[in-house]
TORPA-4810 file (N, C-alpha, C, O; in nm, 3 decimals):
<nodes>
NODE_1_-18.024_-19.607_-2.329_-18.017_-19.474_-2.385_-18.050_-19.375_-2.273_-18.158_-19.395_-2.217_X
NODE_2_-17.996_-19.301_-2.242_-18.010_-19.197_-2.128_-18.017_-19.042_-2.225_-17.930_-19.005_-2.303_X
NODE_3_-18.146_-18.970_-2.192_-18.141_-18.804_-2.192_-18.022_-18.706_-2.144_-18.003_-18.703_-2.022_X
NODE_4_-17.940_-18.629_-2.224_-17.845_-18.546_-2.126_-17.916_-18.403_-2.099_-18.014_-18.348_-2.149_X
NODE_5_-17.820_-18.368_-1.997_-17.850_-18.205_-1.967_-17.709_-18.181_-1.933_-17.632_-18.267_-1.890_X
NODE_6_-17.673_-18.030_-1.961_-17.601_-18.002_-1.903_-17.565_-17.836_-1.852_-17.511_-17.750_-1.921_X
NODE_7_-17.614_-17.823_-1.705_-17.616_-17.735_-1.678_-17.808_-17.688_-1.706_-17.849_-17.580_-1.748_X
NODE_8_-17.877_-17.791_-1.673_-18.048_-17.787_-1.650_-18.078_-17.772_-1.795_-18.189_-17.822_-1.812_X
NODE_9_-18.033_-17.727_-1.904_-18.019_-17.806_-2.064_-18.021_-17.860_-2.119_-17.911_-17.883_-2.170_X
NODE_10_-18.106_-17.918_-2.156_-18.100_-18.098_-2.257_-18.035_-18.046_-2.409_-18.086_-17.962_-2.483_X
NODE_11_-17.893_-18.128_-2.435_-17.841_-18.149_-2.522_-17.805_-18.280_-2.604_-17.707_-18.317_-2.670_X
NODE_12_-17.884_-18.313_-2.583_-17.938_-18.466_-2.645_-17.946_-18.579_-2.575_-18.005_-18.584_-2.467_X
NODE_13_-17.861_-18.721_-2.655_-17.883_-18.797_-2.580_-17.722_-18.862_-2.550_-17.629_-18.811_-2.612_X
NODE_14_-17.696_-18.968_-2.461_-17.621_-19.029_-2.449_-17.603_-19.189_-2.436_-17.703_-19.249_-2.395_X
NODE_15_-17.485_-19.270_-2.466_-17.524_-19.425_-2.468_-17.383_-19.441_-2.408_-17.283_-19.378_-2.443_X
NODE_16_-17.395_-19.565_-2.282_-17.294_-19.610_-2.223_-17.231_-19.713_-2.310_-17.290_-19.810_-2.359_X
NODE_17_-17.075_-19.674_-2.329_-17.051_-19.811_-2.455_-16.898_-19.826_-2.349_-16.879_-19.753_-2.252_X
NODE_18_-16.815_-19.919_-2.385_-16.665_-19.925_-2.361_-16.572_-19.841_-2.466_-16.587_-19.806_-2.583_X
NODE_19_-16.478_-19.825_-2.376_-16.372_-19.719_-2.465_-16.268_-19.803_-2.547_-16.204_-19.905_-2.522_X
NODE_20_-16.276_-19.732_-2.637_-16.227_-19.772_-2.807_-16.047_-19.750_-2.750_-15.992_-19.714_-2.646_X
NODE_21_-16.002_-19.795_-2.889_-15.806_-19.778_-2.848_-15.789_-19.656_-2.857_-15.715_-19.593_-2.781_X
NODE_22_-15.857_-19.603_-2.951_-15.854_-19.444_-2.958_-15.909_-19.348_-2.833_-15.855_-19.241_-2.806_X
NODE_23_-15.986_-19.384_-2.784_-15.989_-19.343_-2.648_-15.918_-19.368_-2.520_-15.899_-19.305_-2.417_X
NODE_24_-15.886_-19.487_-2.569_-15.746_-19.520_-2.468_-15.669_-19.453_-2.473_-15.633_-19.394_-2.370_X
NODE_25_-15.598_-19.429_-2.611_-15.495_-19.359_-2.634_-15.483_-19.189_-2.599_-15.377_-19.128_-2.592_X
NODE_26_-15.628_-19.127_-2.580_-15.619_-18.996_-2.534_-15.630_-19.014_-2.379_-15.599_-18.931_-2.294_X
NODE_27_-15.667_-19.108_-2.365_-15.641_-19.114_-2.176_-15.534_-19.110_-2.178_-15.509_-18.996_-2.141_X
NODE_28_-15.412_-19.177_-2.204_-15.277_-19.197_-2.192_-15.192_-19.074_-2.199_-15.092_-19.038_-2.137_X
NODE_29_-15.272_-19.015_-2.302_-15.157_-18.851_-2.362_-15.232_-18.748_-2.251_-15.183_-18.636_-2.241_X
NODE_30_-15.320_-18.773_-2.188_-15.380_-18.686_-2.093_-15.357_-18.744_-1.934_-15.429_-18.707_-1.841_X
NODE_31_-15.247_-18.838_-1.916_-15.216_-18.886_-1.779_-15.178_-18.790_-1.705_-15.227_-18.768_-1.595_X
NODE_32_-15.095_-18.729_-1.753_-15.036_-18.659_-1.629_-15.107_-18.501_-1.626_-15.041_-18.409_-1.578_X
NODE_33_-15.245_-18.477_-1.680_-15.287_-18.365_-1.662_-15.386_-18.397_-1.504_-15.472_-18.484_-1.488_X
NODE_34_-15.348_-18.315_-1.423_-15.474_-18.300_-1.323_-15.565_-18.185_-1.330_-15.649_-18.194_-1.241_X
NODE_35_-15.577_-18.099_-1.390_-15.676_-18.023_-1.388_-15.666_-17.893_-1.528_-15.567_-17.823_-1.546_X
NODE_36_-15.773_-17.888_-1.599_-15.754_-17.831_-1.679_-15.849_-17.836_-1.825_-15.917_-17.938_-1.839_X
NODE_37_-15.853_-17.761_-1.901_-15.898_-17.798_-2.048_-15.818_-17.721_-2.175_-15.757_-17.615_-2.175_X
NODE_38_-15.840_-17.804_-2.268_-15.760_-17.789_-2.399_-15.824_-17.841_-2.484_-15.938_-17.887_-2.486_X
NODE_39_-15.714_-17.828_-2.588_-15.720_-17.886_-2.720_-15.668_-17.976_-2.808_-15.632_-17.922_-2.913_X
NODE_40_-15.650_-18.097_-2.803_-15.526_-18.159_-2.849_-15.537_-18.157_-3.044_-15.633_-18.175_-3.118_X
NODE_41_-15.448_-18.137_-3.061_-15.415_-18.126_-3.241_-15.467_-18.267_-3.278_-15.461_-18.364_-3.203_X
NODE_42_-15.526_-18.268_-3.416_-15.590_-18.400_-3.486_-15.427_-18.462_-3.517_-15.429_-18.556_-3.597_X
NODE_43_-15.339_-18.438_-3.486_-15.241_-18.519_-3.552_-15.196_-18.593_-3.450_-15.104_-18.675_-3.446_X
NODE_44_-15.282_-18.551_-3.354_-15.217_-18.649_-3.147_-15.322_-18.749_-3.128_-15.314_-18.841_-3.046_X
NODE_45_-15.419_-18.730_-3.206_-15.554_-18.806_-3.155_-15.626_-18.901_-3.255_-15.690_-19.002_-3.225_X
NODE_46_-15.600_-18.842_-3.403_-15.657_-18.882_-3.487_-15.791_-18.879_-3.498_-15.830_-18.994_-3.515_X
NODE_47_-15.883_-18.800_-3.497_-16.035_-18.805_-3.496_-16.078_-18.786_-3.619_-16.012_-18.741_-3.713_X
NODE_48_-16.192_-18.822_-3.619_-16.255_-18.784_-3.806_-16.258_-18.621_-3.769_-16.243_-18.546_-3.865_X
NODE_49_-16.272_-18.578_-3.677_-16.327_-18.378_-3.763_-16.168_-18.309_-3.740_-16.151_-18.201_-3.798_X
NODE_50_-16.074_-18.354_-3.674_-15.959_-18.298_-3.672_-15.889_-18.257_-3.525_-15.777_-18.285_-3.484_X
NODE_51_-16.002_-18.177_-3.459_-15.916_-18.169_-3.337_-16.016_-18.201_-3.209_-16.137_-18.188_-3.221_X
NODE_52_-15.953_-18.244_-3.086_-16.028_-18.264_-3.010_-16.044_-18.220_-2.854_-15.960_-18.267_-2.777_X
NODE_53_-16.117_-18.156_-2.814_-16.142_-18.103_-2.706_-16.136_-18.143_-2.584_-16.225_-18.227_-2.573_X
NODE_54_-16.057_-18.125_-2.442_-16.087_-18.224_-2.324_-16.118_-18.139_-2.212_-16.052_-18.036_-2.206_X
NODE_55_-16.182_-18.155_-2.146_-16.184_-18.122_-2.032_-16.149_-18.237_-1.879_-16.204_-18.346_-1.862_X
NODE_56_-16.035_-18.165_-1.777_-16.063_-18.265_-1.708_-16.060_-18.178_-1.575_-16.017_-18.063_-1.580_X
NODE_57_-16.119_-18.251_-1.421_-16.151_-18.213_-1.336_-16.176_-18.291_-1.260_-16.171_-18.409_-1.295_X
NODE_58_-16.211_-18.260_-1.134_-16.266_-18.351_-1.070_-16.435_-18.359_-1.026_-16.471_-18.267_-0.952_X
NODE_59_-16.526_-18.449_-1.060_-16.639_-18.455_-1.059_-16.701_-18.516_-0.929_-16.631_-18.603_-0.876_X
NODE_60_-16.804_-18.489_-0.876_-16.915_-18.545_-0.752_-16.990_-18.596_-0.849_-17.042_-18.533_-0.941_X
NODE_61_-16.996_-18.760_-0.819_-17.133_-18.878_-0.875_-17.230_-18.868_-0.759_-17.211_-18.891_-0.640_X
NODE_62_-17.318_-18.836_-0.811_-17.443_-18.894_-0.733_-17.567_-18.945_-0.837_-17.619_-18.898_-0.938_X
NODE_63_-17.584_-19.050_-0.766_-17.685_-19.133_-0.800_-17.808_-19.162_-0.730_-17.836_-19.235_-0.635_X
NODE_64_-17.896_-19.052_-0.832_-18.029_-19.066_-0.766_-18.128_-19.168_-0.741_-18.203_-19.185_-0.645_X
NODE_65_-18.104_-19.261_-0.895_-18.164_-19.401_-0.884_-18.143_-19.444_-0.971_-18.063_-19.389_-1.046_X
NODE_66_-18.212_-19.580_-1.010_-18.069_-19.658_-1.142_-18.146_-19.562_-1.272_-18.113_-19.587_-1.388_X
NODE_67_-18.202_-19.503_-1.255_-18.268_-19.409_-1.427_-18.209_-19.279_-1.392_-18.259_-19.182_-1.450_X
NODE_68_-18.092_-19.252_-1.292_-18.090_-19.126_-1.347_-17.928_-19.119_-1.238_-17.914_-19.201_-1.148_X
NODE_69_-17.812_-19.002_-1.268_-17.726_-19.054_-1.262_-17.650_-18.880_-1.258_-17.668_-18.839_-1.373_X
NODE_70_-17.584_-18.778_-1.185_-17.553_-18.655_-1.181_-17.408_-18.628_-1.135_-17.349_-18.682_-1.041_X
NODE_71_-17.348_-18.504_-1.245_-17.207_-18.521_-1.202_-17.201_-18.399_-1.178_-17.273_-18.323_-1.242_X
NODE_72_-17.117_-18.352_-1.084_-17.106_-18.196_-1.041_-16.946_-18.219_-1.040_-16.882_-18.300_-0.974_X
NODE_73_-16.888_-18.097_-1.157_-16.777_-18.028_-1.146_-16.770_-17.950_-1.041_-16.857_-17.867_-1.016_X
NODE_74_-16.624_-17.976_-0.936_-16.648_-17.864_-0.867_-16.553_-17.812_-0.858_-16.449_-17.862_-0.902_X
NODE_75_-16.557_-17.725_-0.813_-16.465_-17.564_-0.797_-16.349_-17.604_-0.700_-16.369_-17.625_-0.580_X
NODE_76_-16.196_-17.613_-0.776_-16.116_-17.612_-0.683_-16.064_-17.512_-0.561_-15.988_-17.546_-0.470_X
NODE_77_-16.123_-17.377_-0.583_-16.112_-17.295_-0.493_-16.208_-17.313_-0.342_-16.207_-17.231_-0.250_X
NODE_78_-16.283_-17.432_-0.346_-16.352_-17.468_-0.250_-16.482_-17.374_-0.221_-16.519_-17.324_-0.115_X
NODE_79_-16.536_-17.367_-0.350_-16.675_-17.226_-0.325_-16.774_-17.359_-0.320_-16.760_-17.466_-0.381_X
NODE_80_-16.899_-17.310_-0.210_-16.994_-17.424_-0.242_-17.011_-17.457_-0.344_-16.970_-17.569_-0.375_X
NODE_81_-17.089_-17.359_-0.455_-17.139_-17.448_-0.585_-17.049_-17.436_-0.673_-16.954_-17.358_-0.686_X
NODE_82_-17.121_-17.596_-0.780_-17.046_-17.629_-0.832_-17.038_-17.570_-0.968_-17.141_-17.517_-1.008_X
NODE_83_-16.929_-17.568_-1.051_-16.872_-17.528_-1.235_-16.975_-17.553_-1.310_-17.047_-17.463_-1.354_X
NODE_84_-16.992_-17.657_-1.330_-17.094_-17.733_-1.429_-17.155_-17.832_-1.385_-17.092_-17.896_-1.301_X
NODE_85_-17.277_-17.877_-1.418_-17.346_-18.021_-1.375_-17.399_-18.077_-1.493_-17.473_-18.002_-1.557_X
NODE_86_-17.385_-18.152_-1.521_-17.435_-18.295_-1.616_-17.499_-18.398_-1.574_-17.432_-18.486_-1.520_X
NODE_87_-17.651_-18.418_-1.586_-17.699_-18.482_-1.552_-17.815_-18.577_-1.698_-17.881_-18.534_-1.793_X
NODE_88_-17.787_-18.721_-1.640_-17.863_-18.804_-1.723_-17.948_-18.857_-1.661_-17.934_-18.875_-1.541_X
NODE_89_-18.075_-18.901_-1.734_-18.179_-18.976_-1.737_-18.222_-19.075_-1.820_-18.266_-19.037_-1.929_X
NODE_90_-18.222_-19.221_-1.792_-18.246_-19.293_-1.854_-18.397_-19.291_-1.905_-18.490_-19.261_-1.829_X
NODE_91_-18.420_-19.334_-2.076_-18.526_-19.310_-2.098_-18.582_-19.445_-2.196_-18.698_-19.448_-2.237_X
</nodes>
């Protein structure tokens, strides 16, 4: 079970599991996006609340130690800092 933050925010928690067919299946309809966020219609994805949100980008992993684990969105315009950061802590 790992603590999230995002953006120095704790917004709950998170659990590493494997991805379901249904998550497969939105990787697939989201192949050929390289950069961007949306919305895909509940009738593309099938989710229980209806529609579903993606964001994609490219992220910096760094790994501080095996309890804790940080992703930095970064800015394709090449500005030092980064969009957003998400960072977990195992607890």
């Amino acid at each position: 079970m790992w603590s999230a933050f995002v953006n120095g925010r704790n917004v709950g928690y998170a659990a590493r599991r494997d991805p379901t067919e249904l998550d497969l299946g939105v990787m697939q309809l989201l192949h050929a996006v390289s950069m961007g966020a949306g919305v895909l219609p509940g009738d593309m994805t099938d989710p229980a609340d209806g529609e579903l949100t993606y964001m994609r980008a490219y992220f910096d992993r760094v790994v501080g130690s095996k309890d804790s684990e940080t992703f930095y969105m970064l800015n394709p315009d090449g500005n030092a800092g980064p969009e957003l950061s998400i960072f977990f802590v195992r607890i």
